[in-house]
C-alpha positions as CSV (number, residue, x, y, z in Angstrom):
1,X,0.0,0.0,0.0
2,X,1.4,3.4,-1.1
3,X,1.2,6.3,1.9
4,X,-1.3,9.2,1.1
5,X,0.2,12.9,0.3
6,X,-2.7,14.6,1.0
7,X,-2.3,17.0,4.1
8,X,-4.2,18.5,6.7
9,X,-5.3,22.0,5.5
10,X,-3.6,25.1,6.7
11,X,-5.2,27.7,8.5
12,X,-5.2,31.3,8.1
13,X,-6.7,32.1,11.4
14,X,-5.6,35.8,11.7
15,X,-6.7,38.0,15.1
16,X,-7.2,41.2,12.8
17,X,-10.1,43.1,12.0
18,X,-11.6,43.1,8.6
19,X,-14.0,45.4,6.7
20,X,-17.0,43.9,5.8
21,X,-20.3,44.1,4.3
22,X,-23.5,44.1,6.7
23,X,-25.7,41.3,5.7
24,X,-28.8,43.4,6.7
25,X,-27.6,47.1,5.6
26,X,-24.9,46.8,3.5
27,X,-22.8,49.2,5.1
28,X,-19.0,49.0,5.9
29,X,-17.7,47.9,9.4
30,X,-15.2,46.8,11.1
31,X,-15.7,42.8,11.8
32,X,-13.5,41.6,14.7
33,X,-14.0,37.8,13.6
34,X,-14.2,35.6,11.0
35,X,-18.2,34.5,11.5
36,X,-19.2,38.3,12.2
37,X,-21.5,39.6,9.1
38,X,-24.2,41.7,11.1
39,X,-22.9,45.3,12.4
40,X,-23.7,46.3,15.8
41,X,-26.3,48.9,14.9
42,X,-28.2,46.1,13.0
43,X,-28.0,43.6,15.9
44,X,-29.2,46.3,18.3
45,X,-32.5,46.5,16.3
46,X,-36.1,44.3,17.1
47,X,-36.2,42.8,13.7
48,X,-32.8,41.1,14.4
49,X,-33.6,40.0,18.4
50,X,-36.9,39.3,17.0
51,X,-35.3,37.3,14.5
């Protein structure tokens, strides 16, 4: 049996912030994680608690 040469993934797991696109708004912020897509001022709303 031959040994396989596939590897693990890397990842690119950086701490910075990144300028995004709101999901509900579309405006620019400043997301301090990878999963963040909602701003602040559009998760301080009813419709998004309401959900």
């Amino acid at each position: 049996m031959s040994k396989s040469v596939f590897k693990k993934p890397e990842v690119y797991d950086t701490e910075e912030s990144v300028v995004r696109r709101c999901l509900m708004c579309r405006d620019h912020f400043e997301s301090s994680w990878r999963g963040e897509r909602i701003c602040k001022r559009c998760k301080s709303t009813a419709a998004w608690r309401e959900g």
